[in-house]
C-alpha positions as CSV (number, residue, x, y, z in Angstrom):
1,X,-28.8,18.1,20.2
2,X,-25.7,20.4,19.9
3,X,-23.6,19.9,17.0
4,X,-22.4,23.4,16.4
5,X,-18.6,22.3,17.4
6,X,-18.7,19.3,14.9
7,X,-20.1,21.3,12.1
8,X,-17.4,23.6,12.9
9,X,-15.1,21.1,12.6
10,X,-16.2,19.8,9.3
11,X,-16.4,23.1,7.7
12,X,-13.1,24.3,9.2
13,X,-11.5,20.7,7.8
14,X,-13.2,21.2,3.9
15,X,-11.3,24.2,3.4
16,X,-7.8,22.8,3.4
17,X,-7.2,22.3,-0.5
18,X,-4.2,20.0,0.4
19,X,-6.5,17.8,2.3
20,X,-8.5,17.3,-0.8
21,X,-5.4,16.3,-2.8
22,X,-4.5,13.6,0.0
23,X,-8.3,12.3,-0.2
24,X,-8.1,11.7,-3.9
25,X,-4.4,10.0,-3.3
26,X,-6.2,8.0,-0.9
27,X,-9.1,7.1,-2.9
28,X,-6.4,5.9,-5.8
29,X,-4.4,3.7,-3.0
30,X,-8.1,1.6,-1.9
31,X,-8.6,1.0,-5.5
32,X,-5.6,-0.3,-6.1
33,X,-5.5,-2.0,-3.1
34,X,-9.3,-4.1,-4.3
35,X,-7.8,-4.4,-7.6
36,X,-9.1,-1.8,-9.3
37,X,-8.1,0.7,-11.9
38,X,-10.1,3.6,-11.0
39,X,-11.0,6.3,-13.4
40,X,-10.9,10.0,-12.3
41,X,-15.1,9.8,-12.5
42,X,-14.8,6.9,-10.2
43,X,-12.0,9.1,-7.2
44,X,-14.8,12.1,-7.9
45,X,-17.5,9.4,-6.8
46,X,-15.6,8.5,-3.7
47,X,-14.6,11.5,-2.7
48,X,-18.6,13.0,-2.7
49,X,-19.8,10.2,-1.3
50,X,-17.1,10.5,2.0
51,X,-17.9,14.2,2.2
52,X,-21.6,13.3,2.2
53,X,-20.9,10.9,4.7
54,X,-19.1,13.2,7.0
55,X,-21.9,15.9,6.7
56,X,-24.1,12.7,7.6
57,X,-23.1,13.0,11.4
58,X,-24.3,16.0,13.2
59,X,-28.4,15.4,11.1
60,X,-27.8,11.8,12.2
61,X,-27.3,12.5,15.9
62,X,-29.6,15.1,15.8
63,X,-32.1,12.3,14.6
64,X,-30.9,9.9,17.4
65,X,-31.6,12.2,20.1
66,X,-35.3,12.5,19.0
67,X,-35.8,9.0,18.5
68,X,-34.5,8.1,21.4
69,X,-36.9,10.0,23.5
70,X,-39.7,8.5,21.8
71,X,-39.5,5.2,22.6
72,X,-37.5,5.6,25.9
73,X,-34.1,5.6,25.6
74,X,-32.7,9.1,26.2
75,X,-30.4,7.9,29.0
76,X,-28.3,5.4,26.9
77,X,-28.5,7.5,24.2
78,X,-27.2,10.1,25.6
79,X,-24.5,8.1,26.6
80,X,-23.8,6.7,23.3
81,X,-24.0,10.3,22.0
82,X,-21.3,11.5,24.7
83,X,-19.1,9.6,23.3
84,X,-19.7,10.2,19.7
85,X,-18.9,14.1,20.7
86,X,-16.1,13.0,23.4
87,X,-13.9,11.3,20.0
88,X,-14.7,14.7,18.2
89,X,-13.2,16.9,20.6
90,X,-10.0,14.7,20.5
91,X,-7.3,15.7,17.9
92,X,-4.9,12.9,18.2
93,X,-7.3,10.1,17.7
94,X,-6.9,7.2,16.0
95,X,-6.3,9.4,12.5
96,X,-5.3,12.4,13.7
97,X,-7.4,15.7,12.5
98,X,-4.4,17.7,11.9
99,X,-5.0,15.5,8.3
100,X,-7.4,17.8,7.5
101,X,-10.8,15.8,6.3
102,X,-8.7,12.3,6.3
103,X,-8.3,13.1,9.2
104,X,-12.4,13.4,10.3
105,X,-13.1,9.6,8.6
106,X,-12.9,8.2,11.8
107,X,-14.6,10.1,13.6
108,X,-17.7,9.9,10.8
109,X,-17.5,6.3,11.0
110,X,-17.1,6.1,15.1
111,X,-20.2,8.4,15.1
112,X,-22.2,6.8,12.3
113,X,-21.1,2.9,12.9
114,X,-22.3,4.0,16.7
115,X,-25.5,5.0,15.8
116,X,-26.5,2.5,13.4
117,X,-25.6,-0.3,15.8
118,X,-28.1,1.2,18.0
119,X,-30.8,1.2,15.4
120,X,-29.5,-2.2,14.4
121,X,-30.6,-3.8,17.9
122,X,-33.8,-1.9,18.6
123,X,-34.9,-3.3,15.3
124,X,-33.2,-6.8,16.4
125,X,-35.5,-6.6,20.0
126,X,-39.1,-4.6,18.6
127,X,-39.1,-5.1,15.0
128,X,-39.3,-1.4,13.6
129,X,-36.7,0.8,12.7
130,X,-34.9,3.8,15.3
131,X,-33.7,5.3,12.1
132,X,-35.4,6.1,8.7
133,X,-32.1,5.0,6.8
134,X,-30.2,2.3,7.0
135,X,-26.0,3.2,7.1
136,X,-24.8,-0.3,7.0
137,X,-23.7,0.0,3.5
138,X,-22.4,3.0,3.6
139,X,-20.4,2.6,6.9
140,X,-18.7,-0.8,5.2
141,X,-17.4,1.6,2.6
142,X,-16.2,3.8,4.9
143,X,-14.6,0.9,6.9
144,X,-12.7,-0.4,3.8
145,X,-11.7,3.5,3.1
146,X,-10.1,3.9,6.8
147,X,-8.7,0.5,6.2
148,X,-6.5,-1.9,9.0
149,X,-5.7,-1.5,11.7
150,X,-7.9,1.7,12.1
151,X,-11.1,0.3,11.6
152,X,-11.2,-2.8,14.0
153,X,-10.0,-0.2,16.7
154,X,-12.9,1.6,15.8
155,X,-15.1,-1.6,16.0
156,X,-14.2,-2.1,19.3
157,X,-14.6,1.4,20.5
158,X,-18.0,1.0,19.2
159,X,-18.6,-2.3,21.1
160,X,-16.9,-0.6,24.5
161,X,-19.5,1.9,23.9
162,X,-22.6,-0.3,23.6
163,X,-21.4,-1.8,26.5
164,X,-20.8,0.7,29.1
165,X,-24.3,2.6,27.9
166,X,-26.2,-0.7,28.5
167,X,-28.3,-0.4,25.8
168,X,-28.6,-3.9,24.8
169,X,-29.8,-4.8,28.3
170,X,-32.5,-2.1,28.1
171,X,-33.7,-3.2,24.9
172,X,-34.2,-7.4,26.1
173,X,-36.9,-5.1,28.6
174,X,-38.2,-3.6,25.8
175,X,-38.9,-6.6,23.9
176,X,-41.5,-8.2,26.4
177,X,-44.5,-9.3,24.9
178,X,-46.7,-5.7,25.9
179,X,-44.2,-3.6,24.5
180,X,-43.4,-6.2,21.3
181,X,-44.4,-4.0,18.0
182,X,-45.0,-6.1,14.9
183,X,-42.2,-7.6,12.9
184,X,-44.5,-7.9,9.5
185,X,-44.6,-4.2,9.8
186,X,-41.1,-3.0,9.3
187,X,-41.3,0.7,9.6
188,X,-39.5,2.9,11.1
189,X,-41.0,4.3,14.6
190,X,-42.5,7.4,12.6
191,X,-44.6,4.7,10.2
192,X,-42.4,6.3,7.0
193,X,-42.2,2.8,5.7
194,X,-38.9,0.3,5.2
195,X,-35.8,2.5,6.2
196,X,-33.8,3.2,3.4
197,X,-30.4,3.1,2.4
198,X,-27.8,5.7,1.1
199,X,-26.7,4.7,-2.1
200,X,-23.0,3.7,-2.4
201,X,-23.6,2.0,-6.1
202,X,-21.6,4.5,-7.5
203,X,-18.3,2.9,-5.5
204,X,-18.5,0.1,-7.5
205,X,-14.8,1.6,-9.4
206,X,-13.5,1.4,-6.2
207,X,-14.0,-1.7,-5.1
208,X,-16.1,-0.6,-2.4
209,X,-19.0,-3.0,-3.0
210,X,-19.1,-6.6,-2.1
């Protein structure tokens, strides 16, 4: 999988100090904003675990791709993966990248929130995991980081993309009673055991936790 561009991207974004200064503001405002009076150990949390999380996307799709072609579903993966790159390689997206790494949240959280809703129904329909870890706790931080309206528009991007790649349908075919796999199992498709899940409890000053 070719990620050269977005790793480009991201390293081309981290070097704009004044970027950094916004992210902390930012932090500060979503604290606030969950009622929360954060300390400066808490923004330094926040803003590690976002650049983690950015750095998350290119291993992540890299991950997809070969998972994908193991259990037969390189087509609509490479359709969901198209349009991960396509909202990259825009600059006036829904937060514009001119922001410098504000400006790449969205596109992490397109690109992860994408993926993980793939691995989310091949569990749903076989039973094992597409991924070994689980992102849905760490994209619901991120969504409550982009905040309104930005992150419903990227919820339905996400669901226009599941859609038009047809994934769900494939997977009902996948679920037939030859190709069910066993639900007591719970592993991921490379036996590694329960997929596990990035950390966020470390957020818990920003009122990023439920």
């Amino acid at each position: 999988m070719e990620t050269s561009a977005i790793e480009a991207l991201i390293a081309e974004q981290y070097t704009d100090s004044d970027a950094e200064s916004e992210l902390h503001d930012l932090l500060v405002v979503v604290a606030e904003r969950s009622g929360k009076d954060a300390t400066r150990e808490d923004i330094e949390r926040g803003f590690r675990f976002v650049r983690g999380y950015i750095e998350l996307v290119p291993y992540m799709m890299k991950v997809a791709k070969t998972a994908a072609s193991a259990v037969g579903l390189e087509d609509q993966m490479e359709r969901v993966l198209a349009m991960v790159k396509s909202y990259w390689e825009q600059p006036d997206d829904f937060i514009p990248d001119h922001l410098g790494i504000i400006g790449l949240l969205d596109d992490a959280y397109c690109s992860l929130s994408s993926l993980q809703t793939v691995s989310d129904h091949f569990q749903l329909q076989t039973g094992k995991y597409l991924f070994p870890d689980d992102l849905s706790d760490a994209n619901k931080a991120m969504r409550k980081i982009i905040g309104e309206p930005y992150s419903s528009d990227l919820d339905r991007l996400v669901l226009r993309t599941m859609q038009e790649s047809r994934l769900v349908e494939t997977l009902k075919k996948m679920s037939s009673a030859e190709k069910q796999l066993s639900f007591a199992n719970q592993s991921t498709i490379w036996n590694h055991g329960p997929a596990g899940k990035v950390d966020i409890r470390d957020l818990a000053g920003l009122g990023l936790i439920d």
